[in-house]
C-alpha positions, 0 to 999 in steps of 0.5 A: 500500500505504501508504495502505490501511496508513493507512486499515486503521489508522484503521479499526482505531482504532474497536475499540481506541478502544470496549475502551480507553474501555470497560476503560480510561477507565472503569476504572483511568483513571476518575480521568481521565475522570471529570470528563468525565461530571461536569464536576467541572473548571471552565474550558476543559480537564478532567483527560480531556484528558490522553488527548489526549497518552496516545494521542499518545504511542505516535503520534508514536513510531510515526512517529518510528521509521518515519521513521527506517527509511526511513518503514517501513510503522510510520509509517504505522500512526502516522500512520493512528492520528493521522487517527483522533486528529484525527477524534476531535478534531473529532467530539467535542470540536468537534462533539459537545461544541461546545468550538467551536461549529460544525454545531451546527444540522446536519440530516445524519442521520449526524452527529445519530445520533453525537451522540445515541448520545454523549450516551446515554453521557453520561446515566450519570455514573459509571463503570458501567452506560455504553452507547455506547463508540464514537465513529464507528461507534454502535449500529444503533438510532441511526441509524434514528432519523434515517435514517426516511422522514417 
C-alpha cells in the first residue's frame, strides 16, 4: 500500500506541478521565475531556484510528521512528492537545461519530445501567452514528432 501511496503521489505531482507553474510561477511568483525565461541572473543559480526549497518545504514536513506517527501513510505522500522533486531535478535542470551536461546527444524519442515541448515554453519570455506547463507528461503533438516511422 505504501508504495502505490508513493507512486499515486508522484503521479499526482504532474497536475499540481502544470496549475502551480501555470497560476503560480507565472503569476504572483513571476518575480521568481522570471529570470528563468530571461536569464536576467548571471552565474550558476537564478532567483527560480528558490522553488527548489518552496516545494521542499511542505516535503520534508510531510515526512517529518509521518515519521513521527509511526511513518503514517503522510510520509509517504512526502516522500512520493520528493521522487517527483528529484525527477524534476534531473529532467530539467540536468537534462533539459544541461546545468550538467549529460544525454545531451540522446536519440530516445521520449526524452527529445520533453525537451522540445520545454523549450516551446521557453520561446515566450514573459509571463503570458506560455504553452507547455508540464514537465513529464507534454502535449500529444510532441511526441509524434519523434515517435514517426522514417
Amino acid at each position: 500500500m505504501n508504495i502505490f501511496i508513493v507512486l499515486a503521489t508522484f503521479f499526482l505531482m504532474e497536475g499540481a506541478t502544470w496549475l502551480i507553474h501555470k497560476y503560480v510561477m507565472h503569476g504572483f511568483l513571476w518575480l521568481l521565475h522570471k529570470d528563468h525565461h530571461d536569464h536576467s541572473t548571471e552565474g550558476h543559480l537564478e532567483k527560480n531556484d528558490y522553488f527548489f526549497i518552496i516545494f521542499a518545504i511542505p516535503a520534508i514536513t510531510l515526512m517529518y510528521i509521518g515519521s513521527q506517527q509511526g511513518f503514517s501513510y503522510i510520509f509517504y505522500i512526502g516522500l512520493g512528492i520528493t521522487c517527483y522533486g528529484l525527477a524534476y531535478f534531473f529532467v530539467h535542470d540536468i537534462f533539459i537545461h544541461q546545468r550538467i551536461s549529460f544525454l545531451s546527444n540522446t536519440k530516445n524519442p521520449y526524452l527529445l519530445a520533453i525537451r522540445r515541448a520545454h523549450k516551446q515554453h521557453h520561446k515566450h519570455l514573459g509571463r503570458e501567452q506560455g504553452e507547455c506547463f508540464g514537465f513529464l507528461w507534454v502535449p500529444v503533438k510532441y511526441f509524434k514528432m519523434y515517435f514517426k516511422k522514417n
